[in-house]
C-alpha positions as CSV (number, residue, x, y, z in Angstrom):
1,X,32.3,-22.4,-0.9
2,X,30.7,-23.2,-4.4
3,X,27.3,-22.3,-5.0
4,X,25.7,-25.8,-4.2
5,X,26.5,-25.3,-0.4
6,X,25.2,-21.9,0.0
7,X,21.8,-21.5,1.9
8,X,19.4,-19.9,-0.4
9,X,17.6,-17.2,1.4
10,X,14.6,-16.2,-0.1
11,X,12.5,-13.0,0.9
12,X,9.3,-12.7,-1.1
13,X,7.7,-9.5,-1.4
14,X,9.5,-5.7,-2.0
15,X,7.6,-3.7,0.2
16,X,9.1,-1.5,3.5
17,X,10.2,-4.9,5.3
18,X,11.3,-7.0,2.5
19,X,13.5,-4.5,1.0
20,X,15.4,-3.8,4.9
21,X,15.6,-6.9,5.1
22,X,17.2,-7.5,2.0
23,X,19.4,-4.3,2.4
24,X,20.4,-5.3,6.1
25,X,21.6,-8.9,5.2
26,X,23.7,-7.6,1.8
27,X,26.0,-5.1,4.8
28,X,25.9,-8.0,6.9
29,X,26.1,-11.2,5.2
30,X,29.4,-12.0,3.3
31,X,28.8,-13.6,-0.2
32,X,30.1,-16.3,0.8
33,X,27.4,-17.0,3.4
34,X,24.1,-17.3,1.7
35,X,22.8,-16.6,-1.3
36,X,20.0,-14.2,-1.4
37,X,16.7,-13.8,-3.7
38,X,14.0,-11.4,-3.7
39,X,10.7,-12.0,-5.7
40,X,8.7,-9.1,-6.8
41,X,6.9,-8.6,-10.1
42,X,8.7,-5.0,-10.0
43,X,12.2,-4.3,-9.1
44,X,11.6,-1.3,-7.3
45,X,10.4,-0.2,-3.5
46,X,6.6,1.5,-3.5
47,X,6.7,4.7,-0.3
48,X,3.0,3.8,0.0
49,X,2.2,6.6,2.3
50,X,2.9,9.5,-0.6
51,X,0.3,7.5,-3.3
52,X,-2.5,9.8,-2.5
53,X,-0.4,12.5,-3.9
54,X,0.7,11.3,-7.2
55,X,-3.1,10.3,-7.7
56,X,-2.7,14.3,-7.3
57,X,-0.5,15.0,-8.8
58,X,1.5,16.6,-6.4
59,X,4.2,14.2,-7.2
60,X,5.5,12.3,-10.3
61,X,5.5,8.4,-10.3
62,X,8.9,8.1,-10.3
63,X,9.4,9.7,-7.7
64,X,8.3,7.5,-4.9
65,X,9.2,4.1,-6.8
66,X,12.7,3.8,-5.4
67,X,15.1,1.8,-7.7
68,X,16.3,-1.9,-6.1
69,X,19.6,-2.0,-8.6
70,X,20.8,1.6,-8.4
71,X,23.3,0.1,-5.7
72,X,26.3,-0.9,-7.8
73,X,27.1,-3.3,-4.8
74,X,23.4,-5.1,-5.3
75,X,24.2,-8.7,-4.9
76,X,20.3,-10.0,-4.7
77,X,19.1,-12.1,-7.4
78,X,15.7,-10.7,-8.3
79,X,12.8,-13.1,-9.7
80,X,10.4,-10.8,-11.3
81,X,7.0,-11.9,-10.4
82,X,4.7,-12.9,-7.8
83,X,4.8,-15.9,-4.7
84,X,1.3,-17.5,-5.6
85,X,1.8,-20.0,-2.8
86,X,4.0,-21.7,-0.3
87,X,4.7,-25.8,0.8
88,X,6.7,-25.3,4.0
89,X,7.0,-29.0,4.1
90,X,9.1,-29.3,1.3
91,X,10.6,-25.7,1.1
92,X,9.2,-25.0,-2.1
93,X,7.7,-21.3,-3.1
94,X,5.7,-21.3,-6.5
95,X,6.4,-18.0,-8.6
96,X,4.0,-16.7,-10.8
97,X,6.6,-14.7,-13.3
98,X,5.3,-11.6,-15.1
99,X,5.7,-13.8,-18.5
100,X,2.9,-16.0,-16.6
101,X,4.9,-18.9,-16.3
102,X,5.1,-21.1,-12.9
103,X,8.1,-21.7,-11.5
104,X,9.1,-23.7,-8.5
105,X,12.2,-21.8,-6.0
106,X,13.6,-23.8,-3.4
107,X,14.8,-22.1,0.0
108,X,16.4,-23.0,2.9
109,X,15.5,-20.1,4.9
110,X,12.3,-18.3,3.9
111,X,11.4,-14.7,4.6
112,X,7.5,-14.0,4.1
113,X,6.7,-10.2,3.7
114,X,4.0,-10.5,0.8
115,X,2.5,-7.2,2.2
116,X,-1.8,-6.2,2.2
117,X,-4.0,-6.5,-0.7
118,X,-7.3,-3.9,-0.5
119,X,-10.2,-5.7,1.9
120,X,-13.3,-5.6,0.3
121,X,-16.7,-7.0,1.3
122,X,-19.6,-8.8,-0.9
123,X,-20.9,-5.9,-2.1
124,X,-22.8,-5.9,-5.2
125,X,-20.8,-3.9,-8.5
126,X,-17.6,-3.2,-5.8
127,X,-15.0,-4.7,-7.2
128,X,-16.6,-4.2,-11.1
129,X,-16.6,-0.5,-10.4
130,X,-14.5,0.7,-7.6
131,X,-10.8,2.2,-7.7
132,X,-8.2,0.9,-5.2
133,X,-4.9,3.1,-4.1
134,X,-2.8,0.0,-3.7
135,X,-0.3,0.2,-6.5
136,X,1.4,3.1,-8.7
137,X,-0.1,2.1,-11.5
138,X,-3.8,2.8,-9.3
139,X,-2.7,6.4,-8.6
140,X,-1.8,6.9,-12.2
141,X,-4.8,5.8,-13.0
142,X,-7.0,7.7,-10.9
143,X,-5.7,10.9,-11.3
144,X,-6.1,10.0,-15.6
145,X,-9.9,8.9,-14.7
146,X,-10.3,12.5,-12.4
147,X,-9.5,14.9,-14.9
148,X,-11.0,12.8,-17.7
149,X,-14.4,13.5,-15.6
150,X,-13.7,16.9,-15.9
151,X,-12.8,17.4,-19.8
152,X,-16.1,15.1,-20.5
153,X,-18.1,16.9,-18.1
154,X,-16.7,20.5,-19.5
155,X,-17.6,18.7,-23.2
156,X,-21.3,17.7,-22.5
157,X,-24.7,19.5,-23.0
158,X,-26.5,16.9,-20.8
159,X,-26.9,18.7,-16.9
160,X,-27.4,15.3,-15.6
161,X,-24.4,13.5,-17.1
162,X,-22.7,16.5,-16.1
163,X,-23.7,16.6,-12.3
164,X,-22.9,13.0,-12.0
165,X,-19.2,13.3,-13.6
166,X,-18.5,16.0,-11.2
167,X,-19.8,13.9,-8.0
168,X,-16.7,11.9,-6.7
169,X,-16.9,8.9,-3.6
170,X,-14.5,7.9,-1.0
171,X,-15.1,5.2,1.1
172,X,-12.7,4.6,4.1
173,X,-12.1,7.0,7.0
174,X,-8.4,5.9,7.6
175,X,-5.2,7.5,6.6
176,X,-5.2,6.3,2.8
177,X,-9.0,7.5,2.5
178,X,-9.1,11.2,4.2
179,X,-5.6,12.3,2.1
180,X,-6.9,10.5,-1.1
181,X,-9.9,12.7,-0.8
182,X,-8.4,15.6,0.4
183,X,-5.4,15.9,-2.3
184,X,-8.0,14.9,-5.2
185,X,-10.3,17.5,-3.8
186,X,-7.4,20.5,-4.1
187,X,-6.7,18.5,-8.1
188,X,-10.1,19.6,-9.2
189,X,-10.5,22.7,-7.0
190,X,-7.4,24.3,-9.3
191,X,-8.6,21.9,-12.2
192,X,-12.0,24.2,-12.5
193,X,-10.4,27.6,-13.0
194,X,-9.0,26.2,-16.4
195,X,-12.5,25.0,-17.3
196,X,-14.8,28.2,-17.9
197,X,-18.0,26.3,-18.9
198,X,-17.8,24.6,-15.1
199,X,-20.0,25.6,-12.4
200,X,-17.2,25.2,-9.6
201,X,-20.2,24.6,-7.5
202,X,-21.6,21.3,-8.8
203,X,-17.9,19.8,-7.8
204,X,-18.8,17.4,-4.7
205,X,-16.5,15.1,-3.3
206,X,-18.1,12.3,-0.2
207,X,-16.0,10.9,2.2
208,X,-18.0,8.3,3.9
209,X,-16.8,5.3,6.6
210,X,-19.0,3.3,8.5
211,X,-16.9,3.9,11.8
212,X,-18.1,7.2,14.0
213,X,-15.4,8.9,14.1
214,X,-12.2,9.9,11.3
215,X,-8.7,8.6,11.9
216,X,-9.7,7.1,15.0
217,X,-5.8,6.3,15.9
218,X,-5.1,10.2,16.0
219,X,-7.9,11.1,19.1
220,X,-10.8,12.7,18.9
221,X,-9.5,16.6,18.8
222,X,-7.0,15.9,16.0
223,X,-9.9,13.5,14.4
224,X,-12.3,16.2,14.3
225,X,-10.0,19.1,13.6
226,X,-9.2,16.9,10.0
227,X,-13.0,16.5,9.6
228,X,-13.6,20.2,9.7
229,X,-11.2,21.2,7.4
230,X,-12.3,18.6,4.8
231,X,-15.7,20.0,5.5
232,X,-14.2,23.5,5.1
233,X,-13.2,22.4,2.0
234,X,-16.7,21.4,0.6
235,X,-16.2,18.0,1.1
236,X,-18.9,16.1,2.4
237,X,-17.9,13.9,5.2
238,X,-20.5,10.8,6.0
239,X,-19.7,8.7,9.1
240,X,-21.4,5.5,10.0
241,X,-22.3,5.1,6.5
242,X,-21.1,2.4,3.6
243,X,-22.1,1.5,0.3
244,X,-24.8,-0.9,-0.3
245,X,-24.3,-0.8,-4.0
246,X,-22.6,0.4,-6.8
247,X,-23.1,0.6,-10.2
248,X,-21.5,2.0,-13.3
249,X,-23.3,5.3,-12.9
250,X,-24.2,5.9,-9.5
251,X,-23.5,4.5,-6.0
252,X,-26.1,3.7,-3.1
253,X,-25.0,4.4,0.2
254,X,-26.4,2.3,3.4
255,X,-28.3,5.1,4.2
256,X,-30.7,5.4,1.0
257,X,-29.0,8.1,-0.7
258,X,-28.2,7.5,-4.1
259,X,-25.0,9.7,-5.9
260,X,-25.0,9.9,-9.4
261,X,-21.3,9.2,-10.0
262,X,-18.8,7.5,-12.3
263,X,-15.9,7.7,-9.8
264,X,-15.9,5.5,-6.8
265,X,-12.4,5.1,-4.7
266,X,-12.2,2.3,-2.2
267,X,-9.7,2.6,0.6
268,X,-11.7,0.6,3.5
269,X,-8.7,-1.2,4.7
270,X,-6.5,-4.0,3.6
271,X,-6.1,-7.5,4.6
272,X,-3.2,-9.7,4.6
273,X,-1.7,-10.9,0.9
274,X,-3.9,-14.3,-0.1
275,X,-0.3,-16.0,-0.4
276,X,-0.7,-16.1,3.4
277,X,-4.2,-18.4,2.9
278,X,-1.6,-20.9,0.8
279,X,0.8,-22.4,3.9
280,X,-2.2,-24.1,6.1
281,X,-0.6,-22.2,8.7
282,X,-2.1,-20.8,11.8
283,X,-3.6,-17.2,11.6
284,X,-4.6,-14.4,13.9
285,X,-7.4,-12.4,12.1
286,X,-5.9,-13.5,8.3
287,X,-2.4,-12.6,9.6
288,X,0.4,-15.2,10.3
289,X,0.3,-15.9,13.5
290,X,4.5,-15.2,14.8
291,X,6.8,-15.0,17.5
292,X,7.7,-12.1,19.3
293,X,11.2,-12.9,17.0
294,X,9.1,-13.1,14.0
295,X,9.4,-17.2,13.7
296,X,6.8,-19.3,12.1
297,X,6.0,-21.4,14.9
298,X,6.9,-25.3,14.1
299,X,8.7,-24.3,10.9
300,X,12.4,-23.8,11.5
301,X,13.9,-21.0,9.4
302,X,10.3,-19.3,8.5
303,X,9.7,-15.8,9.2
304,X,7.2,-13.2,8.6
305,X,6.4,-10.2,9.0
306,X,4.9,-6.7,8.5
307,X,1.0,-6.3,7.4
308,X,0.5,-10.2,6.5
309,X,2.0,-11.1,10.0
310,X,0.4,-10.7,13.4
311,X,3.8,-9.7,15.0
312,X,3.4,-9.4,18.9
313,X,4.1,-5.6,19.9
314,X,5.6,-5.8,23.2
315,X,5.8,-2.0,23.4
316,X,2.0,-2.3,24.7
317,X,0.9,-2.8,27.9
318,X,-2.3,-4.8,26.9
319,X,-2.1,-8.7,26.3
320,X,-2.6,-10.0,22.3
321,X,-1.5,-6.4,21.0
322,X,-0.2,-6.9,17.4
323,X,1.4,-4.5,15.9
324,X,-0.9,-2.2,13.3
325,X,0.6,-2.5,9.5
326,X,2.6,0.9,9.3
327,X,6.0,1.5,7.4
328,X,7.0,2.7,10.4
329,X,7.1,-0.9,12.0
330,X,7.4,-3.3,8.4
331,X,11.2,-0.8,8.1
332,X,12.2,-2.2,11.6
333,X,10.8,-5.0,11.4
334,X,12.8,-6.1,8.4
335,X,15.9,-5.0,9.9
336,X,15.4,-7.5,13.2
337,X,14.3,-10.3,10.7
338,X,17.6,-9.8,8.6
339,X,19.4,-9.9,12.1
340,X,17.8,-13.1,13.4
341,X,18.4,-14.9,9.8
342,X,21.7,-14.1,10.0
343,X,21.5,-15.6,13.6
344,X,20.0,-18.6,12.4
345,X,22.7,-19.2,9.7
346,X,25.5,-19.0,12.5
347,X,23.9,-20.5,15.9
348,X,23.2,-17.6,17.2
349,X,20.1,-16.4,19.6
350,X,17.5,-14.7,18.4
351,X,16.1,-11.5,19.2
352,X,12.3,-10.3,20.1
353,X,11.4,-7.3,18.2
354,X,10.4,-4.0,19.9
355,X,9.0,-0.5,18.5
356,X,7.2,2.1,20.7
357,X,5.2,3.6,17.8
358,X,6.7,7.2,17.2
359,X,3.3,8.7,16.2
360,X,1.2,9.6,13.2
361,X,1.3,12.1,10.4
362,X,-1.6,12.9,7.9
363,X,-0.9,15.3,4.8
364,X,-4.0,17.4,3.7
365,X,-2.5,18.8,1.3
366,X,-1.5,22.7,1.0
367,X,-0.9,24.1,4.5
368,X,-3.0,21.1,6.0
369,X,-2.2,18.6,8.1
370,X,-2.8,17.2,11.1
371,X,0.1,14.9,12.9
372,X,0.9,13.3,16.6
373,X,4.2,13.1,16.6
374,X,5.5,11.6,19.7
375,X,1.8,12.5,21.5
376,X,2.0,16.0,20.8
377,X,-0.7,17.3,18.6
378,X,0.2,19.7,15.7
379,X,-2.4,21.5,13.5
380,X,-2.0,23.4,10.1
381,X,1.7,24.2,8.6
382,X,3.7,22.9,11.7
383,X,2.0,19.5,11.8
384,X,3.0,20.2,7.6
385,X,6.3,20.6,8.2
386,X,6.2,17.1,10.4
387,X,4.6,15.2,8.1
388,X,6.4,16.1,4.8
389,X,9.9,16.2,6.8
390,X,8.8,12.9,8.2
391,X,8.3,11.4,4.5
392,X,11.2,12.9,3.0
393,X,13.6,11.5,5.8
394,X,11.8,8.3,5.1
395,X,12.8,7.8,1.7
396,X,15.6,5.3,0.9
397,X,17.7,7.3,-1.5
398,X,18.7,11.1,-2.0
399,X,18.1,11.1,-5.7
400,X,14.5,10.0,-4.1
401,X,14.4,12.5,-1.7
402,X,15.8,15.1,-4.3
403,X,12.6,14.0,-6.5
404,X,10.1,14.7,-4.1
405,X,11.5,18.0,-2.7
406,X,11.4,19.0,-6.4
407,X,8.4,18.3,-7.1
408,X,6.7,19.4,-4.2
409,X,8.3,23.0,-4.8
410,X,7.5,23.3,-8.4
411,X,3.9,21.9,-7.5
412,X,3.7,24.9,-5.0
413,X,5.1,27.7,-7.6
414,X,3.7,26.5,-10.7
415,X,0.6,24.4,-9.9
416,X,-0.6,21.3,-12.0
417,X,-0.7,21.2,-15.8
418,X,-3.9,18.4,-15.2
419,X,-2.2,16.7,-18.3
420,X,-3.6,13.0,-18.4
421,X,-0.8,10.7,-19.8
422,X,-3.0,8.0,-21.6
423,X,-4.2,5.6,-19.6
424,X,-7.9,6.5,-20.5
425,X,-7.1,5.2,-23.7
426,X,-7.0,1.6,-23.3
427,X,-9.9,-1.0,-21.9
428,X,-11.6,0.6,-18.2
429,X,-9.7,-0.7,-15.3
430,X,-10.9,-1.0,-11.8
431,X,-9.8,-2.4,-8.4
432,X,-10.2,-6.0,-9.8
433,X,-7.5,-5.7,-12.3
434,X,-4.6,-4.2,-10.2
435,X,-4.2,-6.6,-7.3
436,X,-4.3,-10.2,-9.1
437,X,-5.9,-11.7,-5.9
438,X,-7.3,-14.4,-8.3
439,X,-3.9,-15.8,-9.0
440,X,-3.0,-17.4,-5.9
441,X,-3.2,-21.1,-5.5
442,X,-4.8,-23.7,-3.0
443,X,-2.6,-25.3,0.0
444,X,-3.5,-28.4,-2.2
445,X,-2.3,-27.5,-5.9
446,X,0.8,-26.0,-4.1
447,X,1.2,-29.4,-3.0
448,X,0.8,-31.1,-5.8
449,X,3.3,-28.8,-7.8
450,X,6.1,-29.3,-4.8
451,X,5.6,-33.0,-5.1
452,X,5.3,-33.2,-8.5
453,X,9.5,-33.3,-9.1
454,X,12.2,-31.0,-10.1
455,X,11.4,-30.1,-13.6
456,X,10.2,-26.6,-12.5
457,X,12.6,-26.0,-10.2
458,X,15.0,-23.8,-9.5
């Protein structure tokens, strides 16, 4: 078969489910079968759940970016940039390349897993002044910005600009928050000792979430066994509080306090990637609204899935359950989408996907952690052991898994150099400039572009 006949597959996004999907059709599709591309401004797969500590510096940046071409059987054509929007009446995705040029990619069977951006609210000086933990080049960033706060601090005379560059925020009691705050907390605990002129005792990190209680999803003794050893820690923990404001110096919580700070980290959640807002499709609480088989319903050969799809979890008992956007379920679920493609392309059924969720781990750095693996409730180094044992066997590759082992042993004989690599040098940078939520196009000028002929295309 030449090239002409092939179906074009196209999976946009590189995240957990997009890249087993992509993995799962290359074993299973023959190249003579379909033609497969993947869009994503950066040919590599993000693990998410370890961000907090390269933001750390626990771990390098390399090391959890997992290479998409180190496979010399890698058959998928890779378009590096972004989908800024979808016409599923005419099968067209529109690209957004990182050169910033628009380009038009024709599919015949679509894969959507565009992944989460960070949910924010209209809070006055958020998004002007807030950090995400989104993307590798966030983490990076933070952990620069940290210890920058530190050397100017250590460098100034002024007791006030001082206090207020050793006064951190964290907003967002979920997983991504309490292990941002907790592994940042342990940086500048060691940081100090290298910095004689500190008072170790002006370091204050807040943890605030306007929810009443931490890691709801983990129970209340596991919950409140985290809390206390972040409070153990010195870190003050603030639930049922938000910010009201935030400004280039200081933050104002909901509560009337006022922190002097120039660090503010913002990990309240994350809502479904705008492309989703582009295909005038239904939606179930700004996800995609699928089948139990992870169809777009009325758009044959459409599917979708992990965080910016409401996939049904039939593992629950309780009508409407969705499942939550974990890696756990976006892996599987790109391995049953992959499956029912394939299916598609040959006339074969489809099938319903299924996870019972495994259980939760969260890394507090050190000897702390707290995890539920399978319902059982661990505390301190055994729940350490789960959670680190459950990210390394997580990770695609062994020279990824050899990374990480690495550096978490020569973190724990050798400590941290708090080296900052340069990004402080350039322009400030803040949760704004990371995501590109502003380039996404309406259903209308996604129209207009499908419709407007072939030039473009591809």
């Amino acid at each position: 078969m030449n090239t002409v006949t092939r179906p074009r597959i196209l999976v946009v996004g590189a995240g957990f489910a997009g890249v087993e999907c992509v993995r799962r059709l290359e074993r299973k599709l023959t190249s003579d079968e379909a033609d497969v591309t993947l869009v994503t401004p950066f040919s590599y797969q993000l693990y998410l759940p370890l961000l907090p500590q390269v933001a750390s510096g626990v771990l390098t940046p390399q090391s959890i970016a997992v290479s998409l071409r180190r496979s010399k059987k890698y058959r998928t054509r890779i378009i590096p940039g972004g989908a800024i929007g979808v016409d599923l009446k005419s099968k067209v995705c529109v690209i957004r390349t990182i050169t910033d040029d628009d380009v038009n990619e024709r599919y015949d069977c679509l894969v959507l897993a565009p992944g989460s951006v960070t949910r924010t609210f209209d809070i006055p000086g958020l998004t002007e002044h807030a950090f995400g933990l989104k993307t590798l080049a966030e983490a990076a960033y933070i952990r620069d910005h940290v210890i920058s706060q530190l050397d100017l601090a250590d460098a100034s005379d002024d007791p006030a600009e001082r206090a207020a560059r050793l006064q951190f925020v964290v907003v967002g009691g979920g997983y991504a928050g309490t292990e941002t705050a907790a592994c940042l907390q342990r940086l500048t605990h060691a940081a100090v000792q290298r910095y004689p002129r500190l008072d170790p005792n002006l370091i204050r990190w807040h943890l605030i979430d306007i929810a009443p209680k931490l890691m709801p999803e983990l129970g209340d003794k596991l919950g409140r066994s985290a809390q206390e050893i972040l409070r153990r820690r010195g870190i003050d923990v603030s639930l049922g509080v938000s910010i009201d404001k935030a400004g280039a110096e200081e933050v104002t919580f909901t509560d009337g306090r006022v922190v002097p700070t120039h660090t503010l980290i913002w990990t309240a959640g994350v809502v479904a990637s705008p492309l989703i807002a582009t295909l005038g499709a239904e939606t179930v609480r700004g996800r995609l609204a699928v089948t139990s088989e992870m169809t777009v319903p009325g758009h044959d050969g459409v599917f979708a899935l992990g965080d910016a799809a409401a996939v049904p979890d039939k593992a629950k008992a309780e009508e409407n359950a969705v499942c939550p956007p974990t890696a756990q379920h976006a892996m599987r679920q790109g391995r049953r989408v992959a499956d029912n493609v394939i299916a598609t392309l040959r006339g074969e059924p489809l099938l319903p996907y299924v996870h019972r969720d495994l259980g939760l781990v969260v890394d507090l750095g050190g000897k702390d952690a707290v995890s539920k693996p399978l319902g059982i409730e661990l505390r301190g180094v055994p729940a350490q052991v789960v959670a680190r044992g459950y990210h390394w066997s997580a990770l695609r590759t062994n020279v990824a898994k050899t990374r990480v082992m690495t550096n978490w042993l020569l973190n724990a004989v050798a400590g941290d150099d708090f080296v900052r690599t340069g990004f402080q040098s350039r322009k400030p940078a803040r949760l704004k400039d990371f995501e590109y939520t502003d380039n996404y196009l309406t259903p209308e000028q996604v129209r207009a572009r499908a419709e407007g002929g072939d030039a473009a295309s591809s």
